[in-house]
Residue frames as qw, qx, qy, qz and C-alpha x, y, z in Angstrom:
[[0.000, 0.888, 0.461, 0.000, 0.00, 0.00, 0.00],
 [0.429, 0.435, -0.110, 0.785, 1.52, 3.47, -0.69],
 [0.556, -0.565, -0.368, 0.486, 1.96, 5.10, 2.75],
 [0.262, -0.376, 0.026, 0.889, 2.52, 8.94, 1.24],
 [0.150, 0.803, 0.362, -0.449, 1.04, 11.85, 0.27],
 [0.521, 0.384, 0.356, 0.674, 2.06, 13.50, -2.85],
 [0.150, -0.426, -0.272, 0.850, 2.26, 17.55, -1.99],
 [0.079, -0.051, -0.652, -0.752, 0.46, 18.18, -5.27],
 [0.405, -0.553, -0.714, -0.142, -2.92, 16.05, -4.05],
 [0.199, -0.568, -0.586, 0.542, -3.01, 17.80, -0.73],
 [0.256, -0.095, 0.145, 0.951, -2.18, 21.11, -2.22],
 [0.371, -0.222, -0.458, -0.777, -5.74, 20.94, -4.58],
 [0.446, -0.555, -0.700, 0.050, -7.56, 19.65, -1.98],
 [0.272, -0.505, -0.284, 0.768, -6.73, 22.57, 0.05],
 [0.059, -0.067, -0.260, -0.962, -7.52, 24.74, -2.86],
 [0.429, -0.393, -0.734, -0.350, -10.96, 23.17, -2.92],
 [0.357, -0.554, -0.571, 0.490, -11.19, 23.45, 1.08],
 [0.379, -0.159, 0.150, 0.899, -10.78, 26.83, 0.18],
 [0.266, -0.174, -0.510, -0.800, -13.33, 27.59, -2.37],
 [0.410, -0.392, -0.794, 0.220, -15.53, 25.72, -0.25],
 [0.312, -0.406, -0.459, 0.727, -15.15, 28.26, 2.79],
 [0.010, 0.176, -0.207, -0.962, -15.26, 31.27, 0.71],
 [0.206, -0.238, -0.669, -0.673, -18.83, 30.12, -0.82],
 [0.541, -0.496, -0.665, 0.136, -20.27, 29.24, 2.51],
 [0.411, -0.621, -0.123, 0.655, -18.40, 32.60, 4.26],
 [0.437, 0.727, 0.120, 0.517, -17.71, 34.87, 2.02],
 [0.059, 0.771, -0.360, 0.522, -14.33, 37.21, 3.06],
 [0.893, -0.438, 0.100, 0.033, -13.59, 33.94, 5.75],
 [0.869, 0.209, -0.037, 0.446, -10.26, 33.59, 4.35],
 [0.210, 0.702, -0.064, 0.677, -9.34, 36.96, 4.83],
 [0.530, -0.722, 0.091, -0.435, -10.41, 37.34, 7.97],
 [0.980, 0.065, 0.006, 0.187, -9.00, 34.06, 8.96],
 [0.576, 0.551, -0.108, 0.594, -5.28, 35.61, 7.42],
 [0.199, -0.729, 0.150, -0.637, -5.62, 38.77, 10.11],
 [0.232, -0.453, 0.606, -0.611, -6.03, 36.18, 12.86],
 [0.583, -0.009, -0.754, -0.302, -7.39, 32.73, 12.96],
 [0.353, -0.292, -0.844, 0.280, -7.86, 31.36, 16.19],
 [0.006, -0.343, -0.442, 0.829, -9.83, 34.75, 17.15],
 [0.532, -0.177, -0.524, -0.642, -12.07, 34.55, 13.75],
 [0.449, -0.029, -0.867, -0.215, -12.65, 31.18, 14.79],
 [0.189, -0.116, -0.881, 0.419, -13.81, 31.82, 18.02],
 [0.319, 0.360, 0.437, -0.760, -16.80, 34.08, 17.14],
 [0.517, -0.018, -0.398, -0.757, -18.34, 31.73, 15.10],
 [0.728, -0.160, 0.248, -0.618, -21.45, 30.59, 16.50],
 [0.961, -0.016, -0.140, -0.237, -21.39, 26.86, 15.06],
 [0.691, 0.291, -0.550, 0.367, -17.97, 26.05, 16.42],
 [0.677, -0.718, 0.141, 0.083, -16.16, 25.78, 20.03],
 [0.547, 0.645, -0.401, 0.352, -13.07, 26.40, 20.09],
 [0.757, -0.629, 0.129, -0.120, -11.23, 24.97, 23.40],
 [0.200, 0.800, -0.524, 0.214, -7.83, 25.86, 24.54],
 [0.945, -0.321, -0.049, 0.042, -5.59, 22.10, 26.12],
 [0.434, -0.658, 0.571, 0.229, -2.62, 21.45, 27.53],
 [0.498, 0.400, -0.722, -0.265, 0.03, 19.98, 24.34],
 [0.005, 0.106, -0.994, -0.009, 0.34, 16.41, 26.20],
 [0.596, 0.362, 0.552, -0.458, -3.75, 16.47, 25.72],
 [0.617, 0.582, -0.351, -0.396, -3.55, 17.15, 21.73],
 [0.953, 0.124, 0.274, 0.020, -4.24, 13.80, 19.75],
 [0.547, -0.430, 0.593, 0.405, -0.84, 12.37, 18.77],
 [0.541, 0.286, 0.647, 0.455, -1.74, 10.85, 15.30],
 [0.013, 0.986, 0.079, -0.148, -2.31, 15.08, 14.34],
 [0.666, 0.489, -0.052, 0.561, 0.38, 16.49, 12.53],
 [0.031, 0.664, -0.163, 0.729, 0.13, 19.39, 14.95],
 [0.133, -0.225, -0.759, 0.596, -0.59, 19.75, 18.66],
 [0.396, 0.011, 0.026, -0.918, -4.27, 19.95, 18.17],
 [0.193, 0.234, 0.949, 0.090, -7.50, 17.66, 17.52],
 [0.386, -0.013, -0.280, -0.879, -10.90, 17.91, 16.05],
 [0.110, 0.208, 0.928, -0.289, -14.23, 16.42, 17.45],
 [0.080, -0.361, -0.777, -0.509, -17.86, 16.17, 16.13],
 [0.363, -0.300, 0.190, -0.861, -19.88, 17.26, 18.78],
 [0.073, 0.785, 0.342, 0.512, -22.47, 18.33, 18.75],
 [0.412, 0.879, -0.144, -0.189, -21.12, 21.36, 18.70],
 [0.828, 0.439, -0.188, 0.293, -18.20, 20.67, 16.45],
 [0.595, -0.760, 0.205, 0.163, -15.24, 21.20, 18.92],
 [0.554, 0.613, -0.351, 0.440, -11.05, 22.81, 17.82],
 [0.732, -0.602, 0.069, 0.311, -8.95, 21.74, 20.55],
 [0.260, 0.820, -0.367, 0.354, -5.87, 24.33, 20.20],
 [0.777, -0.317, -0.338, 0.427, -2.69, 23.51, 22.42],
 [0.409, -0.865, 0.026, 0.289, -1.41, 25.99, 25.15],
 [0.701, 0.230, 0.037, 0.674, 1.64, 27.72, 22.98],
 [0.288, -0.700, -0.211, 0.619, 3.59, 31.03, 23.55],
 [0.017, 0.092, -0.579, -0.810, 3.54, 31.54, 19.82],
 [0.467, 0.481, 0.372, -0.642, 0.36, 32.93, 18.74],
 [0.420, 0.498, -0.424, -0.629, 1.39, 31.97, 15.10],
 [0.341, 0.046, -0.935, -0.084, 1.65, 28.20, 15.55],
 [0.223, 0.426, 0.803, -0.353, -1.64, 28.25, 17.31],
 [0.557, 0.493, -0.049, -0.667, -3.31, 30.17, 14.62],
 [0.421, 0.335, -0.750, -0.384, -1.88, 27.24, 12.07],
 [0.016, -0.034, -0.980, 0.194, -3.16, 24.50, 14.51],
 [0.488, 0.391, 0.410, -0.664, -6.49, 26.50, 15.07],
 [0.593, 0.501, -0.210, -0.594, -6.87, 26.24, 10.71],
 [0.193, 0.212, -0.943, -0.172, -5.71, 22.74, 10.57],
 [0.121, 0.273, 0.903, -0.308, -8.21, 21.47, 12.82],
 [0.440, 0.460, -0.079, -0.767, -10.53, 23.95, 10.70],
 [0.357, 0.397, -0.727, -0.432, -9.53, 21.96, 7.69],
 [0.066, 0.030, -0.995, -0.073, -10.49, 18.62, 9.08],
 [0.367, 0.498, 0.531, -0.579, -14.03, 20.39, 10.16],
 [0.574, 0.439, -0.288, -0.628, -14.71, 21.15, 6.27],
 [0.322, 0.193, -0.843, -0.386, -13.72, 17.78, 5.16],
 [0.029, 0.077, 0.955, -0.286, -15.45, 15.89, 7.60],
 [0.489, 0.576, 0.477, -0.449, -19.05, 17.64, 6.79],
 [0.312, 0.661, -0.231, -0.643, -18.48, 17.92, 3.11],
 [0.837, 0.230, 0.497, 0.010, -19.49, 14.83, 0.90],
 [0.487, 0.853, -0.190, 0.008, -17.71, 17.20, -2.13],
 [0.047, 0.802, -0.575, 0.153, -14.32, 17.18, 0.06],
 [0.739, -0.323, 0.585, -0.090, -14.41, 13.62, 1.23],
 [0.869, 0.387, -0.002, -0.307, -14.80, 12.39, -2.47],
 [0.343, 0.684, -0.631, 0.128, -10.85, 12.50, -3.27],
 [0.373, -0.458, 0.741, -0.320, -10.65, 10.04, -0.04],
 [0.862, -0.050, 0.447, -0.232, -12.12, 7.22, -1.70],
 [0.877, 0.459, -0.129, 0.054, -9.22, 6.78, -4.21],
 [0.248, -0.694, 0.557, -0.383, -7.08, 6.40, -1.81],
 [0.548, 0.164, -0.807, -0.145, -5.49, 3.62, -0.87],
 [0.339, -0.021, -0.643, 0.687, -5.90, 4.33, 2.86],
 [0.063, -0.691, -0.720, -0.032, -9.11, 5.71, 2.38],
 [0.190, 0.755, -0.022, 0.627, -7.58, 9.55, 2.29],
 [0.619, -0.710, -0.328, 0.073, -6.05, 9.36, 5.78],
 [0.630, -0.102, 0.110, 0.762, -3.17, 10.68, 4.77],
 [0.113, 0.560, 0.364, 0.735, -4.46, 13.18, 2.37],
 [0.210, -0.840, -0.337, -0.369, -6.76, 14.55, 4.58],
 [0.581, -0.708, -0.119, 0.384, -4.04, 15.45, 7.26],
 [0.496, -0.092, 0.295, 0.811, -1.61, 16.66, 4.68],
 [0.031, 0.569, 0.544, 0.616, -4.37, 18.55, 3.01],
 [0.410, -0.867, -0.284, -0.009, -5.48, 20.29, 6.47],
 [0.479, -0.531, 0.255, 0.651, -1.21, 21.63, 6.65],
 [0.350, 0.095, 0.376, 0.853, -1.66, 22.91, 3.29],
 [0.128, -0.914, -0.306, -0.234, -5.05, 24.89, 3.91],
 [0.507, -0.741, -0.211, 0.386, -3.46, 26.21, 6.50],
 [0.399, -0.284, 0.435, 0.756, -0.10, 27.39, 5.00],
 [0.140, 0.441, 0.437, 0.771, -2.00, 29.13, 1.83],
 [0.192, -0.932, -0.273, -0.141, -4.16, 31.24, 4.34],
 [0.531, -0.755, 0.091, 0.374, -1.03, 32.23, 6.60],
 [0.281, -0.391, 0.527, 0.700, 1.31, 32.52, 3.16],
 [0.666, 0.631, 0.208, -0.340, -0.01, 33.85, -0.01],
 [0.886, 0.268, 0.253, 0.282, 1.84, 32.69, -3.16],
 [0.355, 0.863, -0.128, 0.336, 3.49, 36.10, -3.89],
 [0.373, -0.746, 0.525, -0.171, 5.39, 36.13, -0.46],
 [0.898, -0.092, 0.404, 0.149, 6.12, 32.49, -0.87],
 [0.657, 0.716, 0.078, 0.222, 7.62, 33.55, -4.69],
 [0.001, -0.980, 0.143, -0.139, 9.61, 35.93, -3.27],
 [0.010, -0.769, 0.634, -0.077, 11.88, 33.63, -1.79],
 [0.794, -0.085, 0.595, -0.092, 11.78, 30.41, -2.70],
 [0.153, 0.542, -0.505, -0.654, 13.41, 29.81, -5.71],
 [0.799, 0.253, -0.222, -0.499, 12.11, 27.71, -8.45],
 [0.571, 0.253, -0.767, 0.147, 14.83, 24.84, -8.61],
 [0.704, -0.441, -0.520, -0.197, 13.44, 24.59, -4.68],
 [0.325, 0.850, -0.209, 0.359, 14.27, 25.11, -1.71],
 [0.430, 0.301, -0.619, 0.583, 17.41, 25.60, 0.85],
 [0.533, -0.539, -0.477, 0.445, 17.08, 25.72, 4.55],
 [0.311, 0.009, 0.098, 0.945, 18.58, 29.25, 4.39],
 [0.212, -0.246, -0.354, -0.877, 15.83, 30.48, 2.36],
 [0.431, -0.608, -0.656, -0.118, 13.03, 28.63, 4.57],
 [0.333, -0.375, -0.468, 0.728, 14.49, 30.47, 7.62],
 [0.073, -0.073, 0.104, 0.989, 14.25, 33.98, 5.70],
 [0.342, -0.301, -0.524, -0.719, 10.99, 33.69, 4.57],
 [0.438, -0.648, -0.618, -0.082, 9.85, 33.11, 8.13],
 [0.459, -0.138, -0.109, 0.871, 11.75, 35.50, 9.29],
 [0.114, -0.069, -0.332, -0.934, 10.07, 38.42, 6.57],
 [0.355, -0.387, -0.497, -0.691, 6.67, 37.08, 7.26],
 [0.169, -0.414, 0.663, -0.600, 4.44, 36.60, 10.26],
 [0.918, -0.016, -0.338, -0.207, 3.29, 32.94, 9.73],
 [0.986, -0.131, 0.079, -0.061, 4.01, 29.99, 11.71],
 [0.142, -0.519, 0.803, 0.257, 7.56, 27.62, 11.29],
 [0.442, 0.223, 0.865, 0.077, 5.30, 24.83, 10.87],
 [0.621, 0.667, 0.240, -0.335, 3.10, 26.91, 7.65],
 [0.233, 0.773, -0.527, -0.267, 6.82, 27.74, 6.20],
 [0.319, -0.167, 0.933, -0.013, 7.66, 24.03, 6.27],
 [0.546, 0.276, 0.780, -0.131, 5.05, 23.27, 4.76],
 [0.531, 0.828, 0.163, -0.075, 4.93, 25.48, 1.90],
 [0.065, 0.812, -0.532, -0.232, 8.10, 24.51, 1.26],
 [0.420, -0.252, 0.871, 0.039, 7.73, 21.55, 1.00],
 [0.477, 0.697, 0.114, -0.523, 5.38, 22.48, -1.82],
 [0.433, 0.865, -0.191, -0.169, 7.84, 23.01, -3.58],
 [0.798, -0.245, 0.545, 0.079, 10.22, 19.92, -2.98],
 [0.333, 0.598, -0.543, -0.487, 11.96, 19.00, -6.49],
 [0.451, 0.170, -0.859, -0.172, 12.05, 15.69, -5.57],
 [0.694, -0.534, -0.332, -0.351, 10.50, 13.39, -2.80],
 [0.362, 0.156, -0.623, 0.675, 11.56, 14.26, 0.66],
 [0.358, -0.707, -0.482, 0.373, 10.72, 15.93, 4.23],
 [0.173, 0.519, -0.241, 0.802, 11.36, 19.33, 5.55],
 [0.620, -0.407, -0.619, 0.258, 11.74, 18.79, 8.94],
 [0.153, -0.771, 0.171, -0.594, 11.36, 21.19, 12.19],
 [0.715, -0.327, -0.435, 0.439, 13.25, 19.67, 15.55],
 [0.413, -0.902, 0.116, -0.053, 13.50, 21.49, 18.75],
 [0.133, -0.805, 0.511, -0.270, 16.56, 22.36, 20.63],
 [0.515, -0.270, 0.813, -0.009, 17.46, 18.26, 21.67],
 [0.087, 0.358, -0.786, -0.496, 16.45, 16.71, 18.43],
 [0.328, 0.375, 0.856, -0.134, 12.69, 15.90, 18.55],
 [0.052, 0.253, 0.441, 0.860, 10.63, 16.67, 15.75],
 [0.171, 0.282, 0.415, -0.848, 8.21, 19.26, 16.13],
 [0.730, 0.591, 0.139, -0.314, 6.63, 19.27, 12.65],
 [0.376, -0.054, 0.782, 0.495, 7.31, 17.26, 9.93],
 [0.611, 0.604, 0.087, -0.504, 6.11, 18.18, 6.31],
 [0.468, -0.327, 0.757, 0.319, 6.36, 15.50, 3.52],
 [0.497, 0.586, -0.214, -0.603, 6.28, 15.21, -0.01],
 [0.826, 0.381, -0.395, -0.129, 6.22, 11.48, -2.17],
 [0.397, 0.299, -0.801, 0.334, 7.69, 9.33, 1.33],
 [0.545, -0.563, -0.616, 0.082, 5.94, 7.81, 4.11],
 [0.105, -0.867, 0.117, -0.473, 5.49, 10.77, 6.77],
 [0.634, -0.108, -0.687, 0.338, 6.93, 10.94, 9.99],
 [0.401, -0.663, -0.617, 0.141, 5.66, 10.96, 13.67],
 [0.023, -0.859, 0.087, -0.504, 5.50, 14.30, 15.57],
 [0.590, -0.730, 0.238, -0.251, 7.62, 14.04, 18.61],
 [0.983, 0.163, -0.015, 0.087, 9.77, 11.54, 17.17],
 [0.387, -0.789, 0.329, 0.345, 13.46, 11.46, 18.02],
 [0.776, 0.540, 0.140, 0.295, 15.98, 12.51, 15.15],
 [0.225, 0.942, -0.222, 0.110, 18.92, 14.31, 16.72],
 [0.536, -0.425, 0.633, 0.363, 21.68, 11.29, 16.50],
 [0.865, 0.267, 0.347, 0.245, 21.35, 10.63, 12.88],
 [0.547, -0.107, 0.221, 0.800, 23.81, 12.19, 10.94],
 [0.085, 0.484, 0.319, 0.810, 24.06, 15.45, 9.57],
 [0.410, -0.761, -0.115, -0.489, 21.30, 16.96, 12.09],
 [0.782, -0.460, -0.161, 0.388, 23.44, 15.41, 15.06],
 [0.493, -0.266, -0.037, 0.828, 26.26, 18.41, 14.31],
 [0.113, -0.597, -0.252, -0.753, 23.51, 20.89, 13.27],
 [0.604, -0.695, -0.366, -0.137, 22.19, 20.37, 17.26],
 [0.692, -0.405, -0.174, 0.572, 25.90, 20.51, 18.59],
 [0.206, -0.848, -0.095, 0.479, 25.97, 23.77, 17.42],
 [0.355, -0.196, 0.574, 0.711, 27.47, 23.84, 13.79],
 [0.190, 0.481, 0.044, -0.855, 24.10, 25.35, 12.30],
 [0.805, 0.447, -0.225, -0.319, 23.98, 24.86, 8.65],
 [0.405, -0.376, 0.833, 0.020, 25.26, 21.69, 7.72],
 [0.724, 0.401, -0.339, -0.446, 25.09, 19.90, 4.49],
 [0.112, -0.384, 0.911, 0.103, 25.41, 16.17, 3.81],
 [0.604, -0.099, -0.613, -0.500, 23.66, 12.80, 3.76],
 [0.327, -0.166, 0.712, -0.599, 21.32, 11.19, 6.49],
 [0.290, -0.115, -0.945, -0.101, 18.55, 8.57, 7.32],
 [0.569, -0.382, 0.149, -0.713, 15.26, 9.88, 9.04],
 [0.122, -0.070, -0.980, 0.143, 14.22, 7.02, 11.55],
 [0.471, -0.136, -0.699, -0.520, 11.22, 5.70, 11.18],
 [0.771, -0.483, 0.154, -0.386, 8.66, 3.91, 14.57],
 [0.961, -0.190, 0.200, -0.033, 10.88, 1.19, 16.00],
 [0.436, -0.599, 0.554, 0.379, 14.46, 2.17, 15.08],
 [0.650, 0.489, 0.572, 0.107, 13.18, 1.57, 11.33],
 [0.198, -0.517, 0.250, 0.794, 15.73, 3.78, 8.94],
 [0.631, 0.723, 0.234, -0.157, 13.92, 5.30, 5.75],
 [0.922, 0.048, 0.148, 0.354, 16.33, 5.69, 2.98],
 [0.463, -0.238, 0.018, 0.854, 19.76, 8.04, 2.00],
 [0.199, 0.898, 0.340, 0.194, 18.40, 11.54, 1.38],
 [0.341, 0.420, -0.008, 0.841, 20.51, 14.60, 0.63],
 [0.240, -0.869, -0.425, 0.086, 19.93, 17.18, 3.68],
 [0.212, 0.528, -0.015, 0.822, 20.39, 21.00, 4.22],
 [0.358, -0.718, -0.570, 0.174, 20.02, 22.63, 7.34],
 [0.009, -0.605, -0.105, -0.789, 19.59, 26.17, 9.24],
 [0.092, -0.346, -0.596, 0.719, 19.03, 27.50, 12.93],
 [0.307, -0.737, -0.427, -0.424, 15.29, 28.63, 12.80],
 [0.023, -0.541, 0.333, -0.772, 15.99, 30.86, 16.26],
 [0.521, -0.315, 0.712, -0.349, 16.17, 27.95, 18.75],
 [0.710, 0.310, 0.355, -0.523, 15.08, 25.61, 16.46],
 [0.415, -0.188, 0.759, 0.465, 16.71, 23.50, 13.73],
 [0.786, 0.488, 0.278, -0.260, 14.79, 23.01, 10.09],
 [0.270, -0.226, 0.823, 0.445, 16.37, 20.30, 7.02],
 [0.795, 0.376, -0.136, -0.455, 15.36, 19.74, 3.94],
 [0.556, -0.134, 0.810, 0.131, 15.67, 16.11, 2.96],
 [0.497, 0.563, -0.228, -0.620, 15.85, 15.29, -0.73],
 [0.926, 0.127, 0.323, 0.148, 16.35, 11.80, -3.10],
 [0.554, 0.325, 0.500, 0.581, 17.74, 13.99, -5.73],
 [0.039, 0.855, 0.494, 0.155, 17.78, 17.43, -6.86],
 [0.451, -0.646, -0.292, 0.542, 19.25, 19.17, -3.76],
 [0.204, 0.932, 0.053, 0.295, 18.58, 23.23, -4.69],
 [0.476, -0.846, 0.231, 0.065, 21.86, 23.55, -2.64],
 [0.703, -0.295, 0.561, 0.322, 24.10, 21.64, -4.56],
 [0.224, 0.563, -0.432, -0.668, 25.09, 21.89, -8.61],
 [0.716, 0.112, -0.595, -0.348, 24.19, 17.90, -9.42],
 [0.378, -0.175, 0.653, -0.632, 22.71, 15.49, -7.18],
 [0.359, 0.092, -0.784, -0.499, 22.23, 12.29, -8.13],
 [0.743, -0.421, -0.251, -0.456, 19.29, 10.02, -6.85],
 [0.105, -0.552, 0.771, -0.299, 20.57, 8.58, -3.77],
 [0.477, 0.065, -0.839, -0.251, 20.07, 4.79, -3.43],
 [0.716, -0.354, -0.241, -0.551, 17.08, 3.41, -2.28],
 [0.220, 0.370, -0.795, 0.428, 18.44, 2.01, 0.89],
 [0.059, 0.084, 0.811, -0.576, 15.68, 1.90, 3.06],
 [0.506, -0.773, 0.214, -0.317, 13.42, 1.58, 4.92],
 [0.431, 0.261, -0.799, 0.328, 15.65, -1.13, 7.00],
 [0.777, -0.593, 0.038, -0.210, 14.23, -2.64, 10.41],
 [0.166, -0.675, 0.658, -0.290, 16.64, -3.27, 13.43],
 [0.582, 0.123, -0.797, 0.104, 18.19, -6.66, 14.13],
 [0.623, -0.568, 0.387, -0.373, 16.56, -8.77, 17.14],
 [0.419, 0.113, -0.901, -0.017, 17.57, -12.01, 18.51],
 [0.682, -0.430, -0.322, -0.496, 14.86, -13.82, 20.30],
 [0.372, -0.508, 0.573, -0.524, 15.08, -13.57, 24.16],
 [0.829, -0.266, 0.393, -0.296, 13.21, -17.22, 24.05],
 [0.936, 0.308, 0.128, 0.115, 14.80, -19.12, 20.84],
 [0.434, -0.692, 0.285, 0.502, 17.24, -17.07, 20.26],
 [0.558, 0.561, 0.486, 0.371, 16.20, -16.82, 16.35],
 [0.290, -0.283, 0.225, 0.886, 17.95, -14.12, 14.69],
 [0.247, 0.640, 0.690, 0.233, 15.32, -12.00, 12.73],
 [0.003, -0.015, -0.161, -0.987, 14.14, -8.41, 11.25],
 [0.084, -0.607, -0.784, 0.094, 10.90, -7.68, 11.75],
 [0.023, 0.282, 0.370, 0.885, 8.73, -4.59, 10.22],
 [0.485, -0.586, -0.642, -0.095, 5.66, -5.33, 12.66],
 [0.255, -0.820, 0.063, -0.508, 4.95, -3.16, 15.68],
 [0.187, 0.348, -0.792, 0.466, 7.12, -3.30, 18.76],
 [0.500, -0.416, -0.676, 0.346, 5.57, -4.98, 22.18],
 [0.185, -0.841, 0.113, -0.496, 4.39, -1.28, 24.03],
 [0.686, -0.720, 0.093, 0.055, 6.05, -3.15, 27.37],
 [0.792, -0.412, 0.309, 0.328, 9.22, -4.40, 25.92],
 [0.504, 0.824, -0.146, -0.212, 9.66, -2.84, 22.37],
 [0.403, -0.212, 0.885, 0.100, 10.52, -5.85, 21.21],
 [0.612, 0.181, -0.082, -0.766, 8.70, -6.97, 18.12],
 [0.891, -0.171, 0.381, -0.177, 7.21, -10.88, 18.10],
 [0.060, -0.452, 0.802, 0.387, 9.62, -13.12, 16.67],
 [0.673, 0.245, -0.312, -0.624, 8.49, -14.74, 13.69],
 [0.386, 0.160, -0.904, 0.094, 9.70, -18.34, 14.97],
 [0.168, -0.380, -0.889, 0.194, 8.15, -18.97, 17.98],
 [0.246, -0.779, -0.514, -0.263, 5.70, -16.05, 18.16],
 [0.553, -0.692, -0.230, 0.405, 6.88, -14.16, 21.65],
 [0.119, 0.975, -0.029, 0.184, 8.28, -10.91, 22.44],
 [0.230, 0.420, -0.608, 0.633, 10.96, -9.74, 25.23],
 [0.422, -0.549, 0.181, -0.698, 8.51, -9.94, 27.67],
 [0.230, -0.231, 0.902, -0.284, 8.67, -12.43, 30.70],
 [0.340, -0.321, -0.793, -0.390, 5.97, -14.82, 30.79],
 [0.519, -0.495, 0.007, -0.697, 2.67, -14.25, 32.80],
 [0.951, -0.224, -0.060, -0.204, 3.05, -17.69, 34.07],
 [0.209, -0.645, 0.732, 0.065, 6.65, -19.49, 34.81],
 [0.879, 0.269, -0.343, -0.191, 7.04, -22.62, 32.46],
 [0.446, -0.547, 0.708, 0.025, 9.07, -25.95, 33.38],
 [0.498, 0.416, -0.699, -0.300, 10.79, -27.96, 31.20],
 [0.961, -0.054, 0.234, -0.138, 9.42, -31.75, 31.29],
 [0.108, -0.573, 0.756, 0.296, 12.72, -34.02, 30.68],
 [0.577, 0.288, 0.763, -0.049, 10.39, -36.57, 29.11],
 [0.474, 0.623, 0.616, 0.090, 9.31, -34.56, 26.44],
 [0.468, 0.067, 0.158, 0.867, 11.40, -31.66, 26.23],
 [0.069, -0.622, -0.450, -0.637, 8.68, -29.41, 26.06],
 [0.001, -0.067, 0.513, -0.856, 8.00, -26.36, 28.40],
 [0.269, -0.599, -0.672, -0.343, 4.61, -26.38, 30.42],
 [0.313, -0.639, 0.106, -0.694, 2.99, -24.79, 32.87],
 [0.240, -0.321, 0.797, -0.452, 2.91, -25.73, 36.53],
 [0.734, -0.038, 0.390, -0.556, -0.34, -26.87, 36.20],
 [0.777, 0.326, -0.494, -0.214, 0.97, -29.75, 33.74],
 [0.381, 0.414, -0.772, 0.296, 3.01, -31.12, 36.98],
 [0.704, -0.566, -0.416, -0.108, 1.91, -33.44, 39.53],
 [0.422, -0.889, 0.098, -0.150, 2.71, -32.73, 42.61],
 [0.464, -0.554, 0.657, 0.215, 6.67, -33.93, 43.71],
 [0.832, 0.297, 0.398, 0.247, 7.25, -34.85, 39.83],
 [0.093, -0.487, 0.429, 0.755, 9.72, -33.62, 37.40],
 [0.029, 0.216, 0.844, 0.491, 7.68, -35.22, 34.53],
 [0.466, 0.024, -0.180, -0.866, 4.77, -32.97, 32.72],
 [0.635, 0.124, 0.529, -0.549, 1.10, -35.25, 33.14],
 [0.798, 0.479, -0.083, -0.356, 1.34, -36.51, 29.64],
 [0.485, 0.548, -0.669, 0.127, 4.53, -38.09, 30.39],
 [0.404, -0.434, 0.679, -0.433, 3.94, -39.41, 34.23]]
């Protein structure tokens, strides 16, 4: 199943979300532009309800959520940036149009995923065309695509979000990659992706290479790296560029392309790659793409089934039969399992 978003698909869906609003609202977009999370709160058919971040749903690109009601409910997280809570307020907008709008859902049923992707990537690009109009975006982004450098400046010059500039830049990708945002220790804050499986908010990424000596304090930094992936799972070699965003790190990751470089071939398709385990009970040597164990992140081993985790029960080996049972297989002063006594 393809597991990514193409920045293109979300892009016209967002136009659509768009057109949408504007027919239903007329001069919503504008308004909306001036201040979003204070439009939003004086209309009448929404709530709008302010949460601590470790409340905002995880699977959310942002630190927000959206709920049906009745009334429809925008859960905003507590930030001291008033711009990255205006982009969270219009994301969680975005998933209110699609979710009542039988016009905006259609795209989701050629999907392979039923448009679960889309519709999150497609709620970060509404956003990012209300908080950046194309002409400011033009201004400094160059066509051939673009640089860390230039992402910084252009958030710099305007008074959007990090996480709208990321994303309209990633617009504008040349090739399939990320443009990542990591805090100050090397978790990602926002991730925007273009033609590659996305990746998690909150996720750690500041040992892999390249961003590991952008964090220690060397800034920009050019080379090649591996994003990692749930479970120590490495996607493959991508060309990155980084930039200090004022506390704040942002990389572009590329296959190919790299507007920072003069030629740039594709880099080989290396990954993803899952992490060697060896089984704690067989001691089978194995790779394993499946979800970890939440107690032991461990994932089951395809031989005998089992994680890392102890058993619930203590087994004993039966020397009759070699085979482990439970107590209850042992009479009472025997060393031999009930099918062997």
């Amino acid at each position: 199943m393809v597991n990514y978003v193409l920045a293109s698909a979300a892009r016209t869906q967002a136009a659509a979300m768009i057109t949408e609003l504007e027919t239903a609202r007329p001069g919503a977009v504008e308004l909306l532009a001036q201040g979003a999370l204070a439009e939003l709160r004086t209309w009448p058919e929404l709530t709008v309800k302010d949460v601590p971040e470790n409340e905002a749903a995880q699977g959310c690109s942002v630190a927000g959520a959206y709920d049906y009601g009745p009334p429809p409910r925008l859960s905003v997280a507590t930030s001291n940036s008033h711009a990255r809570r205006d982009f969270t307020a219009l994301h969680e907008l975005g998933h209110h149009l699609q979710k009542n709008s039988f016009d905006l859902m259609e795209p989701f049923s050629k999907e392979a995923d039923r448009g679960v992707l889309l519709e999150d990537a497609a709620c970060d690009a509404f956003a990012a065309q209300i908080l950046l109009p194309a002409h400011l975006v033009d201004q400094h982004l160059d066509a051939k695509g673009p640089t860390a450098s230039a992402i910084t400046l252009l958030w710099e010059t305007s008074k959007a979000s990090r996480m709208a500039v990321c994303v309209r830049a990633a617009q504008r990708l040349p090739a399939p990659g990320h443009v990542l945002l990591l805090d100050p220790v090397g978790h990602l804050a926002f991730a925007a992706s273009h033609g590659l499986p996305p990746l998690r908010r909150g996720s750690f990424q500041g040992d892999i290479p390249v961003i590991d000596r952008a964090l220690a304090g060397l800034g920009r930094v050019q080379g090649r790296t591996q994003v990692r992936y749930r479970d120590g799972i490495l996607g493959r070699e991508l060309h990155t560029d980084t930039a200090p965003m004022d506390g704040y790190t942002v990389a572009v990751l590329v296959t190919d392309s790299a507007p920072w470089r003069a030629f740039t071939p594709p880099t080989s398709d290396t990954g993803p790659r899952s992490r060697d385990y060896i089984c704690a009970n067989c001691d089978e040597n194995y790779r394993s793409f499946e979800p970890a164990c939440p107690r032991c992140r461990v994932p089951h081993c395809p031989e005998c089934g089992r994680c890392a985790c102890p058993p619930r029960t203590p087994g004993r080996s039966c020397p009759g039969c070699f085979l482990e049972h439970p107590p209850a297989m042992f009479a009472p002063d025997s060393d031999r399992c009930l099918d062997c006594s």
